[in-house]
N, C-alpha and C positions, 0 to 999 in steps of 0.2 A: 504494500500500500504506500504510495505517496501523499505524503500530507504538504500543503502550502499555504501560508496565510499572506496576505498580500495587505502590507498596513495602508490605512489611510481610508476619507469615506469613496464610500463604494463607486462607481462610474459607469450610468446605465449607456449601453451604447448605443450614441446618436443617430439621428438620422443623415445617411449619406449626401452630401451636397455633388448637384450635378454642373457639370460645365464645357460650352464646347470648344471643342478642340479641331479647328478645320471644320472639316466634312463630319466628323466623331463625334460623342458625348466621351468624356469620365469621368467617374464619380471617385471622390475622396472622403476621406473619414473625415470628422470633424476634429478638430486640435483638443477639445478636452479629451474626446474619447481614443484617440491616439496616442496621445504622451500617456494617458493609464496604462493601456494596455503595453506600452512600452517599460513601465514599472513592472507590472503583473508579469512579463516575459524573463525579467533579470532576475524577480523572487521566483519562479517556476526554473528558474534553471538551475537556481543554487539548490535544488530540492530534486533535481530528472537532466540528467547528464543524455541519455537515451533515450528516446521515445517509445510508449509502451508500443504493443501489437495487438492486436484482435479485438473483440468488443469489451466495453471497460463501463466500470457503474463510479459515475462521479456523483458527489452528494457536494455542494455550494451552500454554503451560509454567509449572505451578506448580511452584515453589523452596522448600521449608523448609529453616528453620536446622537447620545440623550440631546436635546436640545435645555440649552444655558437657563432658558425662561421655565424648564421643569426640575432645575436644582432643588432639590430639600434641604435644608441647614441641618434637619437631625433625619436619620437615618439614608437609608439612599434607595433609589429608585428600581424596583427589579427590570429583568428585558421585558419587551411587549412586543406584540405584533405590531408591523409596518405599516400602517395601511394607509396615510395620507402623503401627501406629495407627489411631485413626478418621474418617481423611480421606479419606475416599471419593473417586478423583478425579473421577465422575459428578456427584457433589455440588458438586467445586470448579469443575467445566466450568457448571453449575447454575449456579452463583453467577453466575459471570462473563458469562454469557450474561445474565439475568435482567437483569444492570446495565447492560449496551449496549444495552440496548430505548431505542428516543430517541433514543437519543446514536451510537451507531456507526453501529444499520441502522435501522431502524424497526421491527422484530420479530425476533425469533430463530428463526423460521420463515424464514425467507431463510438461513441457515447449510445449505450443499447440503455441503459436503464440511471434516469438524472433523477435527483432529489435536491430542493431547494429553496428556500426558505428566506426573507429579510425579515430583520429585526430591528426596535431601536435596544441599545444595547442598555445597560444597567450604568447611572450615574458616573459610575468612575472606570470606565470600560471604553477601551481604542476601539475605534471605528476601524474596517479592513472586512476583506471576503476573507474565508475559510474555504478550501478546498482539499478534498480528497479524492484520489482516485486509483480504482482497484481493478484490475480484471477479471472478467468474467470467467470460469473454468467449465460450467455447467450449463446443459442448455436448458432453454424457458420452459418454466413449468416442471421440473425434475429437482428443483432443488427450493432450497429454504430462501436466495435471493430473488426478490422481483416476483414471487406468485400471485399476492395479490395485485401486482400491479395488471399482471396479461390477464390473471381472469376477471379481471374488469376491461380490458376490450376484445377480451374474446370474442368476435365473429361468430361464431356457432352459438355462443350463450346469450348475444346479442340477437340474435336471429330467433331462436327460442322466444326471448321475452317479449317479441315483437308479436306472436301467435296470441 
């Protein structure tokens, strides 16, 4: 298993900006989302010299800071659920997947089973994604990884409940 924390707050990844070029369009990442993902590659490589093989079950937890205006003077704040602002966490999975291309697997098309989560973090807690990832050995549905996940879009059990 490789584990990686990537400090700093998280950085959902932008919408591509298009522009043309001659007869051509190209699309360029945005400057926020490119200088992260250029952190995210230098902490993923001090952690994955190699890039794994085959299919791989990454699980991501991005962290944002407690926000200053939710400080307690006595005791401190536990984590909570993310659920305001505009950080998509599809966006921040985006991100972080986009920057292990190379570096962790060879492509992000080898992620068979993602687990992923933002949180604002507890009071006195660095903002940063968490990342793990582990390959697969077993295939779907024979083992103890990811079964509830495929018998919930199993096709035939989907088919079923449709009768």
């Amino acid at each position: 298993m490789i584990s990686v924390t990537i400090p700093g707050p998280p950085q959902p990844q932008g919408r591509g900006r298009a522009f043309r070029v001659g007869a051509g369009i190209r699309v360029y990442d945005p400057p926020a989302s490119r200088a992260w993902k250029g952190a995210a590659q230098w902490h993923m490589l001090q952690a994955c010299r190699v890039p794994l093989e085959g299919p791989l079950e990454v699980s991501l937890l991005a962290v944002f800071a407690c926000p200053s205006s939710e400080y307690l003077k006595r005791g401190i704040h536990a984590r909570r659920w993310h659920t305001k602002g505009n950080a998509d966490l599809e966006n921040v999975v985006k991100a972080a997947l986009d920057a292990g291309n190379g570096i962790l697997w060879r492509d992000d098309r080898q992620v068979a089973v993602l687990h992923a989560a933002k949180i604002i973090g507890a009071q006195d807690e660095a903002p940063g994604v968490h990342v793990q990832v582990c390959a697969i050995e077993t295939e779907p549905g024979s083992r103890e990884l990811g079964d509830d996940v495929v018998d919930l879009i199993d096709p035939v059990a989907l088919a079923k409940e449709a009768r």
